[in-house]
C-alpha positions as a printed NumPy array, in Angstrom:
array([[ 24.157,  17.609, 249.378],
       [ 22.609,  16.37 , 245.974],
       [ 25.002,  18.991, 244.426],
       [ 28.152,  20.602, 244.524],
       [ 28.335,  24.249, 245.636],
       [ 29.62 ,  26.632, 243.344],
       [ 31.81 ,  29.48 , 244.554],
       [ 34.934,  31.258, 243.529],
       [ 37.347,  28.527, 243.578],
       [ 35.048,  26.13 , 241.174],
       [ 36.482,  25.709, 237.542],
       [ 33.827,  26.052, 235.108],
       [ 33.67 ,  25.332, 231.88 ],
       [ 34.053,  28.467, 228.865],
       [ 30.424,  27.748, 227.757],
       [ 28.686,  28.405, 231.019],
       [ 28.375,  31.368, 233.763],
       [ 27.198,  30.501, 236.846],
       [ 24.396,  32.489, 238.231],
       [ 22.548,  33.058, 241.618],
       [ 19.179,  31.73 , 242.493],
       [ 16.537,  34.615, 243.602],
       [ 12.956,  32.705, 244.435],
       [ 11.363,  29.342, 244.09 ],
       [  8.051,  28.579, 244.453],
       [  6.895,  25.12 , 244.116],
       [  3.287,  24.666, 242.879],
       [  2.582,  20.953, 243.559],
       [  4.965,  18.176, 244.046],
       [  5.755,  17.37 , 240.574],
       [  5.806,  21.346, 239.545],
       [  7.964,  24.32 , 240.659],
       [  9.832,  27.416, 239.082],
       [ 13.012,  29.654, 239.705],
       [ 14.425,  32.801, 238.884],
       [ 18.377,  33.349, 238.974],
       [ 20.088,  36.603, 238.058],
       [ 20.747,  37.694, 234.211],
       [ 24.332,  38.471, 232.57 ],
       [ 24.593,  41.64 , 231.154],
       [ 25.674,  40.182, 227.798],
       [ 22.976,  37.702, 227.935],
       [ 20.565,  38.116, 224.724],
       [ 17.485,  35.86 , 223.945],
       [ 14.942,  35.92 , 221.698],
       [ 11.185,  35.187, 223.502],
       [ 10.453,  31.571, 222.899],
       [ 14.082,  30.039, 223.282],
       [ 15.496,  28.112, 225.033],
       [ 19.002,  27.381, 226.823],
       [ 21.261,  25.113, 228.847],
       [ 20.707,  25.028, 232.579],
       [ 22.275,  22.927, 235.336],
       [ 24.796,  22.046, 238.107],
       [ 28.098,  20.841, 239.28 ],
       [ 27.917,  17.402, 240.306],
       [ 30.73 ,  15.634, 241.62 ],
       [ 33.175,  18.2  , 240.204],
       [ 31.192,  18.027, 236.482],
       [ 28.777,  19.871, 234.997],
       [ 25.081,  18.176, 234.413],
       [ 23.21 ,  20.742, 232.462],
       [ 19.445,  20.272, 230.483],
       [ 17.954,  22.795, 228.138],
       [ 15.019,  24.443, 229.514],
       [ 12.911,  27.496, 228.   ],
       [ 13.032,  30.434, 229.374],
       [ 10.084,  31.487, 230.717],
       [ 10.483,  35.126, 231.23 ],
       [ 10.41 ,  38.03 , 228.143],
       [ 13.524,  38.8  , 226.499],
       [ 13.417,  42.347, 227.7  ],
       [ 12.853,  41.142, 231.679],
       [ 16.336,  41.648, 233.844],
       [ 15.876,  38.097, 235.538],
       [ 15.639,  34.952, 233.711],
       [ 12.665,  32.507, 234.699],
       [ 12.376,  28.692, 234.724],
       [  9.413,  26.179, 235.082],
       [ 10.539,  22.854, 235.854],
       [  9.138,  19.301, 236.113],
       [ 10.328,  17.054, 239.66 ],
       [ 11.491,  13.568, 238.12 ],
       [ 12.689,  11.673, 241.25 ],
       [ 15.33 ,   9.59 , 239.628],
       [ 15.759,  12.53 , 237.013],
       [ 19.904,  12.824, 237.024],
       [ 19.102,  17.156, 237.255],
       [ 15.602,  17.728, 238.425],
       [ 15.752,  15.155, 241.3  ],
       [ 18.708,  17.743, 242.498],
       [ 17.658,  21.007, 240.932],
       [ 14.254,  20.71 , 242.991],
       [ 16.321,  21.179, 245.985],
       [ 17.626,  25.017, 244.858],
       [ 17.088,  28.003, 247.636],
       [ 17.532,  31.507, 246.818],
       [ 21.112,  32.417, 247.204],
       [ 22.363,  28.86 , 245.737],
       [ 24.644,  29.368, 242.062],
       [ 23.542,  27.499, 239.478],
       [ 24.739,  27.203, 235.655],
       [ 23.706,  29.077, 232.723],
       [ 24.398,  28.622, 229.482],
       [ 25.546,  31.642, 227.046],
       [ 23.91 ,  30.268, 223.662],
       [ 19.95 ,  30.02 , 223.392],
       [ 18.345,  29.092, 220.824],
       [ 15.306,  27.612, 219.435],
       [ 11.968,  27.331, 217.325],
       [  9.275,  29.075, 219.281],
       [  9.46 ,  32.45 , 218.076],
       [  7.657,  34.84 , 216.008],
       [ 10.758,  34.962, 213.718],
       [  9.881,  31.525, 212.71 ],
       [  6.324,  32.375, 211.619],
       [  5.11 ,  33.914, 208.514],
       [  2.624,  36.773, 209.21 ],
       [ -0.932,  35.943, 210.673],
       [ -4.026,  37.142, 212.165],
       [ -4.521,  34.545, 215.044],
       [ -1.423,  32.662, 216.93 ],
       [ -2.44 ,  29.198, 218.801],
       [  0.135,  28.476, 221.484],
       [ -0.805,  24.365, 222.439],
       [  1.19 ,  23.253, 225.042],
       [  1.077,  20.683, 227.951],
       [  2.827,  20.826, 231.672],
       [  5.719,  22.544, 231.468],
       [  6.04 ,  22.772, 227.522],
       [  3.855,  26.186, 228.522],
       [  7.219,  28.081, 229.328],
       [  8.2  ,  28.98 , 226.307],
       [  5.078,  30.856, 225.918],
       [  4.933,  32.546, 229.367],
       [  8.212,  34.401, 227.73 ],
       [  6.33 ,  35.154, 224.463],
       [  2.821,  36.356, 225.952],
       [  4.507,  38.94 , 228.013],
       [  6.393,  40.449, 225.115],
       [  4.877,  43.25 , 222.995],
       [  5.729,  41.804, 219.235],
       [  3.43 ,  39.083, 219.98 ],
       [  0.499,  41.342, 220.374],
       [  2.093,  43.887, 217.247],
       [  1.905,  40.601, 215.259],
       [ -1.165,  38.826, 215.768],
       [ -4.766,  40.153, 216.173],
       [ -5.279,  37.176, 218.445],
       [ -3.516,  35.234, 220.783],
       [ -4.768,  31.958, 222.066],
       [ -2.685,  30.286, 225.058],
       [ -4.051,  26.216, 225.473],
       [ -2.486,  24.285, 228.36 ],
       [ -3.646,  20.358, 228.928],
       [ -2.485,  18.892, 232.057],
       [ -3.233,  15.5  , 233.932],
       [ -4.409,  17.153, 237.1  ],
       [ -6.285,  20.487, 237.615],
       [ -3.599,  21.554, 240.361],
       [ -1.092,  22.031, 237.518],
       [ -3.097,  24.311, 235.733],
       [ -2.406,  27.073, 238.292],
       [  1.215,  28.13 , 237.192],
       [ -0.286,  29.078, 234.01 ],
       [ -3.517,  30.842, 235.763],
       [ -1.396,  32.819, 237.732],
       [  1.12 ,  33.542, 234.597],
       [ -2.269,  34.959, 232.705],
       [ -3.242,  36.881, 235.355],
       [  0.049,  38.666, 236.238],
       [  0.596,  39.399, 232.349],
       [ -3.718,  41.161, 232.168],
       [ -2.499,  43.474, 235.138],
       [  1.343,  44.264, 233.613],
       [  1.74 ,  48.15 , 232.809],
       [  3.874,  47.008, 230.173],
       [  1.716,  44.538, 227.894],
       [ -1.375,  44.365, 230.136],
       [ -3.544,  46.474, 227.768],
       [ -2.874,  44.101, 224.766],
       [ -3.061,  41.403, 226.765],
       [ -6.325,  42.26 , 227.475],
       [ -7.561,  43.166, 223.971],
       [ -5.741,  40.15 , 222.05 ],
       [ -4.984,  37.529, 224.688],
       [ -6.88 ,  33.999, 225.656],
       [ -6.3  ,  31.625, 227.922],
       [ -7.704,  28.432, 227.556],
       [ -7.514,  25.166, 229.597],
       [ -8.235,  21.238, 229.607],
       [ -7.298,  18.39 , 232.112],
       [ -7.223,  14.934, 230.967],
       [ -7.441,  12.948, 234.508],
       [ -9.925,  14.972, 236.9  ],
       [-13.247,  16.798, 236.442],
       [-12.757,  20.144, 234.745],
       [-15.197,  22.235, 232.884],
       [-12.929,  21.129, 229.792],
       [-11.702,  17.609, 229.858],
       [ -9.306,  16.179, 226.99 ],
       [ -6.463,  16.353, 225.198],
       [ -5.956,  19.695, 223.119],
       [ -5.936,  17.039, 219.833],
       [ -9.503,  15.576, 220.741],
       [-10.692,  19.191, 221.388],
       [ -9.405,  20.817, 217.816],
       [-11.119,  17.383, 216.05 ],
       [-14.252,  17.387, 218.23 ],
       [-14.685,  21.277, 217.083],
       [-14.944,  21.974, 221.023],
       [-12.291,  24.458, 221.144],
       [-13.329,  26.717, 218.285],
       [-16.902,  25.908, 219.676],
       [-16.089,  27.051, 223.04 ],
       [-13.325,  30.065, 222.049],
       [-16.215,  31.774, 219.062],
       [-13.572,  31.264, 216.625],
       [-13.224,  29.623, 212.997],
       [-11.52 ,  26.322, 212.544],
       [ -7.797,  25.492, 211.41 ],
       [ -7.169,  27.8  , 208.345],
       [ -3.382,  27.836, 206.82 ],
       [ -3.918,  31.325, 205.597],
       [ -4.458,  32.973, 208.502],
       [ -3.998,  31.4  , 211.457],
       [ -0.285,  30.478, 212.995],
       [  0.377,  27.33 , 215.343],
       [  3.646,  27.045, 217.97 ],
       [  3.541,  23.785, 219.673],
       [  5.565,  22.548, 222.861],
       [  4.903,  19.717, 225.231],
       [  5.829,  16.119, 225.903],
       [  7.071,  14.027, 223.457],
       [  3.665,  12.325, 222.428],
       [  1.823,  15.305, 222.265],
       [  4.671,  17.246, 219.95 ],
       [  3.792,  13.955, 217.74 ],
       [  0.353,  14.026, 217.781],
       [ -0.082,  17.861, 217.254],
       [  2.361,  18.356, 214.977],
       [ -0.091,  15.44 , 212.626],
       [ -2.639,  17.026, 213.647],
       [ -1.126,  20.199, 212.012],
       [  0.287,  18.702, 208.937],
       [ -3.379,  17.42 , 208.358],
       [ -5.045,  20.483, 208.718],
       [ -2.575,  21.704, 205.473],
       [  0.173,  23.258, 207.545],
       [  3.665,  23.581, 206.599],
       [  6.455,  23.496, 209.135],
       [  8.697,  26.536, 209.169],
       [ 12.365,  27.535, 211.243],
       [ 14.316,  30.011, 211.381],
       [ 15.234,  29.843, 208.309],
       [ 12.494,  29.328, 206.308],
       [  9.407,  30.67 , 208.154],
       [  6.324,  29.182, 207.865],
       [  2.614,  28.082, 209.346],
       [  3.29 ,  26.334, 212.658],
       [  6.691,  25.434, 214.425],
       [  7.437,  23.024, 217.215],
       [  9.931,  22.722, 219.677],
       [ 11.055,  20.276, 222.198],
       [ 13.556,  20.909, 224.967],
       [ 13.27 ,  18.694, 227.753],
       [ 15.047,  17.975, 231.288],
       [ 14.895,  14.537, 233.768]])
């Protein structure tokens, strides 16, 4: 058992609850996702994040993960990377509907509209699994109240990852809820970096080349109207959030709101 199981006699600690697993559907081997049940207390804000794990050998091992479903959804989603020497994922990959896991009771986080100052077109640039945050904020209706235009990018090495975020797109165009302003406001557009694909490169090359505003009919960077949120690995957070700076793009937070925010909450 690459975990403990978690049942009425387990001590937990104050800061988590633990929660039960419903699906899991594993996209390729490297890729899969998870929904587990939702406290009744539990509030979020689209875009953040929160401690996740489980009990191993009597402790807790938890990683902060977005959450990848809308605040207002009664489940709470998750869309994790399989590292096979990763101290969680190389056990969380093993989850079955019906297993407990842990859940934190504090999210937080950078990705969300709060964070931004008003716009007319939001860029969501993400890579693998850094698109999470954003399956949460393109199914919520503030998004589309917000922004004229909403423009989803996801870069991954191989075209087979690209699917989770086909099928999330899809899913959100036919939702009774948001599907209608999906339709109107949202686009979805994708790159791979290590196998033939109608769009080949990383999201940086394509915003310098002028191949993504090329390709999308739209204007280039401009810090007066358009709004960045940015959330991938570690070297592309670097890289876009340069790329942003030059481009004349302050860096807001909660706090102080401003042109484009990043975020980076990562599990092994």
């Amino acid at each position: 058992m690459p975990f403990d199981a978690i049942d009425e006699n387990t001590t937990l600690p104050k800061s988590v609850t633990a929660e039960t697993v419903l699906d899991v559907k594993h996209w390729t081997d490297r890729l899969f996702s998870f929904s587990i049940t939702r406290p009744g207390s539990f509030r979020f804000r689209s875009g953040e994040f929160i401690m996740i794990g489980l009990m191993v050998n009597g402790k807790p091992l938890l990683r902060a993960y977005s959450v990848a479903s809308p605040s207002w959804d009664e489940k709470l989603d998750f869309y994790s990377i399989k590292v096979e020497d990763g101290p969680l994922t190389s056990r969380l990959q093993h989850i079955k509907p019906g297993d407990k896991i842990l859940l934190g009771k504090k999210p937080t986080g950078t990705l969300v509209v709060d964070a931004l100052l008003p716009g007319k077109r939001l860029y969501m640039l993400s890579t693998g699994t850094g698109i999470a945050p954003f399956a949460s904020l393109i199914r919520d209706p503030e998004v589309y109240e917000k922004f004229d235009q909403v423009i989803l990018t996801h870069t991954c090495r191989e075209v087979a990852e690209l699917e989770y975020g086909k099928q999330l797109v899809k899913d959100v165009m036919d939702d009774p809820l948001i599907g209608e302003m999906a339709q109107e406001k949202l686009v979805h557009y994708t790159s791979a970096t290590r196998e033939d694909y109608p769009v080949k490169g990383r999201i940086t090359e394509l915003v310098e080349s002028g191949k993504l505003f090329e390709d999308l009919g739209v204007p280039k960077f401009d810090p007066e109207i358009d709004r960045i949120m940015i959330c991938g690995s570690t070297d592309m957070l670097k890289s876009c959030k340069q790329m942003s700076l030059d481009h004349g793009f302050h860096e807001g937070s909660n706090a102080a709101p401003s042109q484009f925010v990043i975020e980076k909450a990562f599990a092994d």
